[in-house]
C-alpha positions in Angstrom: 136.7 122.6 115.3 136.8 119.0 116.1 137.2 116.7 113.3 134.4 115.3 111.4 134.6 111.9 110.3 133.4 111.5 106.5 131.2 109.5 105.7 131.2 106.5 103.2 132.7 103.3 104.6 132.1 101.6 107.4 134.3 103.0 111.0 136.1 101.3 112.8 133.1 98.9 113.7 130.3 97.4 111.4 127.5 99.3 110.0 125.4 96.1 111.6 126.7 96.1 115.1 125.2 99.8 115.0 121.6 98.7 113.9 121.6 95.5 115.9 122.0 97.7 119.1 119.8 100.4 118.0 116.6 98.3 117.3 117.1 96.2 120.3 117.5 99.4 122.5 114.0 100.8 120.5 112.5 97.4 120.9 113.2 96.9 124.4 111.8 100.2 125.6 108.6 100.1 123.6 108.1 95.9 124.0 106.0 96.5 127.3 103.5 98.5 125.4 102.6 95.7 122.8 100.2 94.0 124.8 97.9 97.5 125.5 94.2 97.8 124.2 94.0 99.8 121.7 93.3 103.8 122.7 90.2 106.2 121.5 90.7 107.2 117.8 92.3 103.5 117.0 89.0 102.4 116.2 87.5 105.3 113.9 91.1 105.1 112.2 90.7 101.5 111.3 87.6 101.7 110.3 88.4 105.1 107.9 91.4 102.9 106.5 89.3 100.2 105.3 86.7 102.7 103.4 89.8 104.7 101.8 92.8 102.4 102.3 91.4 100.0 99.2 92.4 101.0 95.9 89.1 101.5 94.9 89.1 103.7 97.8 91.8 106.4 96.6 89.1 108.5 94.8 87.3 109.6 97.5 90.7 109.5 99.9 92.4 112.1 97.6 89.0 114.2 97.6 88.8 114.1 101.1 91.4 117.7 101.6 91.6 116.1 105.4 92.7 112.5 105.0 94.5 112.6 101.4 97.0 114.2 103.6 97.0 110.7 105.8 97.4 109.0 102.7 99.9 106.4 103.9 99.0 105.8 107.4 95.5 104.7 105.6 97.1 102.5 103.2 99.4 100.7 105.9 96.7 100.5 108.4 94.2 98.8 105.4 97.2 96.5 104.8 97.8 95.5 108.5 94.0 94.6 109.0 93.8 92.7 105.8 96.7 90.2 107.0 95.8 90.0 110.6 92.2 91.8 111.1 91.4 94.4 113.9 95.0 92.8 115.9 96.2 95.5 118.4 99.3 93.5 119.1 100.2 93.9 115.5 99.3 97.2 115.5 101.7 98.0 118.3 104.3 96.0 116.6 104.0 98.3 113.0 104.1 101.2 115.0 108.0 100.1 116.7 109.1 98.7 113.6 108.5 101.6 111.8 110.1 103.2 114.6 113.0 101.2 114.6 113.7 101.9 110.5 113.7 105.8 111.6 115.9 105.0 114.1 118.3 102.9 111.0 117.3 106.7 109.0 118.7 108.3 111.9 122.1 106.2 111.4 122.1 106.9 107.6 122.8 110.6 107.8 126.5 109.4 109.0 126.9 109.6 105.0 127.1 112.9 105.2 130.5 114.3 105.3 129.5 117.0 107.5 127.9 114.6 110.3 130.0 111.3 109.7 129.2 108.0 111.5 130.1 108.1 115.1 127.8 111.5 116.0 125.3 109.2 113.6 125.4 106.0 115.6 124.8 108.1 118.8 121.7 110.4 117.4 120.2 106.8 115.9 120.5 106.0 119.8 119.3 109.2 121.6 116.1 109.1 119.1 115.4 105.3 119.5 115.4 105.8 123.1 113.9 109.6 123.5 110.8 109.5 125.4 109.4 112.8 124.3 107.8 111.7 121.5 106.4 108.3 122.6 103.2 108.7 121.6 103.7 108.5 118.1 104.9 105.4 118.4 102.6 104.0 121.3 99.2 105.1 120.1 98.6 103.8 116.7 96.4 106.4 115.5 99.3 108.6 114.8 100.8 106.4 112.9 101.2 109.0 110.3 104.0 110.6 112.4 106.6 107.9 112.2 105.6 107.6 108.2 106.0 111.0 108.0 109.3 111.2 109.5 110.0 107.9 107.5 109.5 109.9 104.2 111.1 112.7 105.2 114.3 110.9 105.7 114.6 108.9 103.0 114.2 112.8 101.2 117.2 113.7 103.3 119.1 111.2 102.3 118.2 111.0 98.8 119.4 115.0 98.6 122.5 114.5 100.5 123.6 111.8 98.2 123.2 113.8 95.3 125.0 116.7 96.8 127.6 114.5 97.5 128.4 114.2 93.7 126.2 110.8 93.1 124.0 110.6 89.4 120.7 113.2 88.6 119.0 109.9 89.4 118.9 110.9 93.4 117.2 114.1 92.9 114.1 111.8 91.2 114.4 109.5 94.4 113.6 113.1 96.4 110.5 114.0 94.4 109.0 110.6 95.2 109.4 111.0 98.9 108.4 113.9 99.2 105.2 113.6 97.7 104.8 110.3 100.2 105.7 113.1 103.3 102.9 115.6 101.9 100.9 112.0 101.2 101.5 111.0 105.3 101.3 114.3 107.3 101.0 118.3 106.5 104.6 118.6 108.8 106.2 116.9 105.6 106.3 120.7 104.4 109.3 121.0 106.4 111.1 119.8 103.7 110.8 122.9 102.3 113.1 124.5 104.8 115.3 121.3 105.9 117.0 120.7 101.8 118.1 124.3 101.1 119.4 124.0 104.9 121.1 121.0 104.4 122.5 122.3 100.8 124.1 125.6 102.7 126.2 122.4 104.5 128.2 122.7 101.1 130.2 125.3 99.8 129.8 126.0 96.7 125.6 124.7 97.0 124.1 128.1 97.1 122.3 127.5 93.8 121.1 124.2 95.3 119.8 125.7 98.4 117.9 128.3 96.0 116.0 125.5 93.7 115.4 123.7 97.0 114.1 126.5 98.5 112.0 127.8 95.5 110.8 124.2 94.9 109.2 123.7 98.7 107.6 127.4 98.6 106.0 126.5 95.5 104.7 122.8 96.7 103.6 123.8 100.2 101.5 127.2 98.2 99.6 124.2 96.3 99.9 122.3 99.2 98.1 124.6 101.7 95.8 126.0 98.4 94.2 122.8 98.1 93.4 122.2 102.5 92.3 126.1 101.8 90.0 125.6 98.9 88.0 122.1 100.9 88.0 124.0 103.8 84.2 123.4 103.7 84.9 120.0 103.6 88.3 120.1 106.4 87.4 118.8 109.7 90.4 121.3 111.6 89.3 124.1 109.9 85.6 123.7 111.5 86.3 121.9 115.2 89.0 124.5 117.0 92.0 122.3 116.7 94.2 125.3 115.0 94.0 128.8 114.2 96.7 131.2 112.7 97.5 134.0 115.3 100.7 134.9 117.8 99.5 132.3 120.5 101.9 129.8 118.4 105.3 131.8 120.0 104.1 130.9 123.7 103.1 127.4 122.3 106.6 127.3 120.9 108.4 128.9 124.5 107.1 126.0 126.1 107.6 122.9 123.9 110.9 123.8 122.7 112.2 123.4 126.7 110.2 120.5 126.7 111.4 118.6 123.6 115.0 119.0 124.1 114.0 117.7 127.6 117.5 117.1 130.2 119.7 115.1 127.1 118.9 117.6 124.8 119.3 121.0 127.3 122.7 119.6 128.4 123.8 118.8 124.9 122.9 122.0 124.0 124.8 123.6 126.9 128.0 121.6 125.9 128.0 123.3 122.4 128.1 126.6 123.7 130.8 125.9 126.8 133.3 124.3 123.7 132.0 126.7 121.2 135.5 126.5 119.3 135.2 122.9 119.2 131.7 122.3 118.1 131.0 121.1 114.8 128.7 124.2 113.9 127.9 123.7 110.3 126.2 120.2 111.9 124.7 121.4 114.8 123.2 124.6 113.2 121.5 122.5 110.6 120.1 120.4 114.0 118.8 122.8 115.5 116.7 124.1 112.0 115.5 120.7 111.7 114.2 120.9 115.4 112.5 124.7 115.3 111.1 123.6 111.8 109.2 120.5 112.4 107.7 122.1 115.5 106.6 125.3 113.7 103.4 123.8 112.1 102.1 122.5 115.3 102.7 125.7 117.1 99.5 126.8 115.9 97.2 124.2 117.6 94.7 125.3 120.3 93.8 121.9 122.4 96.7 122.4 124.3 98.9 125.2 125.9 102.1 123.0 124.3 102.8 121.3 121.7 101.8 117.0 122.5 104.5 114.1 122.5 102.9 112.7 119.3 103.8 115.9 117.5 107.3 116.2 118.9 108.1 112.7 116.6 109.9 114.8 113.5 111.2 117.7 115.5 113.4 114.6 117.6 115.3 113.8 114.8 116.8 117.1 114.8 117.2 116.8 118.8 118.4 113.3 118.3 121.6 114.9 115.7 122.1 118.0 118.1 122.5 115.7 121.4 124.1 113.1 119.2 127.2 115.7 118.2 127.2 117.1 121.5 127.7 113.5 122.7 130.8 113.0 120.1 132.3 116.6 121.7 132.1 115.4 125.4 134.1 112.2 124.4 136.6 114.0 122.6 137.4 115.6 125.5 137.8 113.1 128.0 140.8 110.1 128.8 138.7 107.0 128.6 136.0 107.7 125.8 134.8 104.7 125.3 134.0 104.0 129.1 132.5 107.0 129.3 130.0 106.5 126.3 129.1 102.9 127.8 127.9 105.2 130.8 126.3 108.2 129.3 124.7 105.3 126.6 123.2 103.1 130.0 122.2 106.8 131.8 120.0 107.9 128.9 118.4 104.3 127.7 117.2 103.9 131.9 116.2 107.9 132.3 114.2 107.6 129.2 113.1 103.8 129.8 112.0 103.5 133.2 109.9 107.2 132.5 108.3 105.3 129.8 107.8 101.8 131.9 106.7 103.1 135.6 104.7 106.5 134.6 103.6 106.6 131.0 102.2 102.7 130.6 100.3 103.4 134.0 98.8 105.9 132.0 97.9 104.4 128.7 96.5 101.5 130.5 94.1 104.0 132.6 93.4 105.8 128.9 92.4 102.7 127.4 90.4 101.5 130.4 87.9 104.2 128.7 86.4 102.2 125.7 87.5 98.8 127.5 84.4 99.4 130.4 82.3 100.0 128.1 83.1 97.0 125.8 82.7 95.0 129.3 79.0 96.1 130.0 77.8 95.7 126.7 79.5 91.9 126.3 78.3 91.5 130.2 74.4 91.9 128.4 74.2 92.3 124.7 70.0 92.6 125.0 70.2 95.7 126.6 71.0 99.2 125.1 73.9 101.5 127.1 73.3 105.2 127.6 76.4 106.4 126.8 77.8 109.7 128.9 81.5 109.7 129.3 82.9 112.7 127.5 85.9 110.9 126.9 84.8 108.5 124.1 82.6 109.7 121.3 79.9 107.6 120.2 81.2 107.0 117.0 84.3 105.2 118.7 82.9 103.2 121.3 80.0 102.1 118.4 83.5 100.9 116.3 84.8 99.6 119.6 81.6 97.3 120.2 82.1 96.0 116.1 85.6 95.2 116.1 86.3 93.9 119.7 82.7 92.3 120.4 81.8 91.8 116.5 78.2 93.7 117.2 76.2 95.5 115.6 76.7 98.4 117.8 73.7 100.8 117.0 71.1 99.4 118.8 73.3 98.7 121.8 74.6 102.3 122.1 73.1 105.8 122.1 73.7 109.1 123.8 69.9 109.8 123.4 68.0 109.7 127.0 64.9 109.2 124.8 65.8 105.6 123.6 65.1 103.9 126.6 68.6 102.4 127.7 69.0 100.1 130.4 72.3 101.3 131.3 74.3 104.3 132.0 78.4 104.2 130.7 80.1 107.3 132.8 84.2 106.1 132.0 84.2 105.0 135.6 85.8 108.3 136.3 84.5 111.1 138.5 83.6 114.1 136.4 86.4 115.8 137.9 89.2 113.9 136.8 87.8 115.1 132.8 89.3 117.5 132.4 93.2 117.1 131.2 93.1 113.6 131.3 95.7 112.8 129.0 98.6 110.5 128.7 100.7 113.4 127.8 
């Protein structure tokens, strides 16, 4: 087994030339994207954050058994549009930043004697850079996603310190963000599996692992008790989006592929060829974190595979597995450092100009959606649309017309031929490009 490098201080280089080159690399891929329209659901989610975000919102938030458990995406997105309004360029902007701390998360877990800093520095990398989950980061209505991964780190973190021998103080530091994971998205329950895993890292931990593992069954019982119990009230327990049944193991056979993409497969590939070398006790507790955080959206039925938003918690654990992989291959070879500067400028333009020449094209035709609409109604505010494109709901393009054109939109739109509209909105689309029109 290769040696690990322990964590604590700082390698051979500094802790800041690290995060300096990790958020310019996030920024720089994800900078083109800034100055897109916002996308369908961006509306409805503003306009849901500034009835619940408010303090004197949280009542009715945490009785909603749907959107409690968006808690913080609400709250951020309430405090984004009461500094700058309804600003999609700031929106864009929260989303990388947020991105970028994960990415300065990523680079933390180098603290733990089992991963240590250089296989940290190049996982921080891989998941600034990693396509697959560029939705969550792009489309600002999963927002919860990065905040959810945010929380779940700082968890990770929090638990490896104390494991590490730091004060009882750490384990208080855990409870808190946890409860701001279950608070952001219902894939924080992967905690439940990820701190007993990360426990078995130590010998001597098994009792650790135990309370770990006692302590997540018990939260994500209560947890899924409460969804369960306002299931009268739960919008995905009504509208198709999931349902419990073995369809999740073909969902799973063709994400998993699909998340660890050509990076990941190869890295994966290298820990088996220098199987005596690899850092197993690392790369096992990777490759938990990545089957984990897909598990709970195995079970959606909108699509045959899991989407890129939902991939955002599982690449962390990609991110680590390629990242040690990465640290094996330059063991192994006469000029290491030459040969990270390669692999490092292979994977940022892969992953960059994928993001740049097919996935903006994309997001622009996505948003052109609510923006034709929002040009015939400015073109003649007097006259009422018929709207018919089955790729915007009424209730988003009505929010559309209020924050973009500052309308009243209800007696400019209506999907009712009986109201006597002027105007017919189709998308602009012919019907048979509907279906599977997605920007995943």
């Amino acid at each position: 087994m290769i040696r690990q490098e322990t964590g604590g201080d700082a390698p051979s280089w500094k802790h800041w030339h690290v995060l300096l080159g990790v958020a310019t690399a996030a920024i720089v891929v994800y900078s083109l994207f800034i100055p897109l329209p916002p996308l369908v659901d961006d509306y409805g989610h503003t306009r849901l954050a500034e009835r619940y975000g408010p303090p004197e919102g949280w009542g009715e938030l945490f009785r909603d058994p749907l959107y409690r458990c968006r808690s913080t995406a609400l709250w951020l997105t309430a405090a984004l549009h009461a500094l700058a309004g309804f600003s999609p360029p700031v929106f864009h902007a929260a989303g990388i930043l947020l991105h970028v701390l994960n990415a300065w998360l990523m680079y933390a877990l180098g603290a733990c004697r089992w991963i240590g800093w250089p296989a940290a520095a190049a996982a921080a990398f891989v998941f600034a850079v990693n396509e697959r989950p560029h939705e969550a980061v792009i489309w600002f209505a999963s927002i919860h996603e990065p905040l959810v991964m945010a929380s779940v780190l700082a968890a990770l973190l929090a638990w490896i310190r104390w494991l590490e021998g730091r004060s009882g103080s750490w384990l208080a530091a855990v409870a808190a963000a946890w409860l701001l994971a279950l608070l952001s998205k219902e894939s924080g329950v992967v905690l439940a599996v990820l701190l007993p895993a990360a426990a078995l890292l130590y010998p001597g931990r098994l009792r650790a692992a135990a309370w770990a593992l006692a302590a997540g069954v018990v939260s994500t019982a209560v947890y899924f008790w409460l969804a369960w119990s306002g299931q009268s009230d739960h919008q995905h327990f009504h509208d198709g989006t999931f349902a419990f049944g073995w369809h999740f193991l073909p969902t799973l056979a063709r994400s998993v592929p699909r998340g660890l993409g050509l990076w990941g497969g190869l890295g994966f590939v290298l820990l088996l060829l220098w199987r005596k070398d690899a850092p197993w006790r690392a790369a096992l507790f990777a490759g938990v974190w990545y089957l984990a955080a897909l598990m709970p959206y195995a079970f959606l039925t909108y699509m045959p595979r899991i989407p890129s938003r939902h991939h955002y918690l599982a690449s962390g654990g990609m991110a680590l597995l390629t990242g040690l992989a990465a640290l094996l291959l330059l063991a192994k070879v006469k000029r290491p450092r030459v040969v990270a500067i390669a692999l490092a400028a292979a994977f940022f333009l892969h992953n960059a100009l994928y993001l740049w020449l097919y996935k903006r094209p994309q997001f622009v035709q996505r948003a052109e959606v609510t923006e034709g609409v929002l040009r015939m109604v400015a073109a003649n505010p007097r006259e009422k649309v018929l709207l018919r494109c089955p790729l915007l709901p009424l209730y988003e393009a009505r929010m559309a017309v209020h924050y973009r054109l500052g309308l009243d939109p209800m007696p400019l739109l209506t999907e009712d031929e009986g109201d006597g509209a002027a105007r017919v909105y189709t998308c602009g689309l012919p019907p048979a490009k509907y279906q599977g029109f997605s920007t995943d």
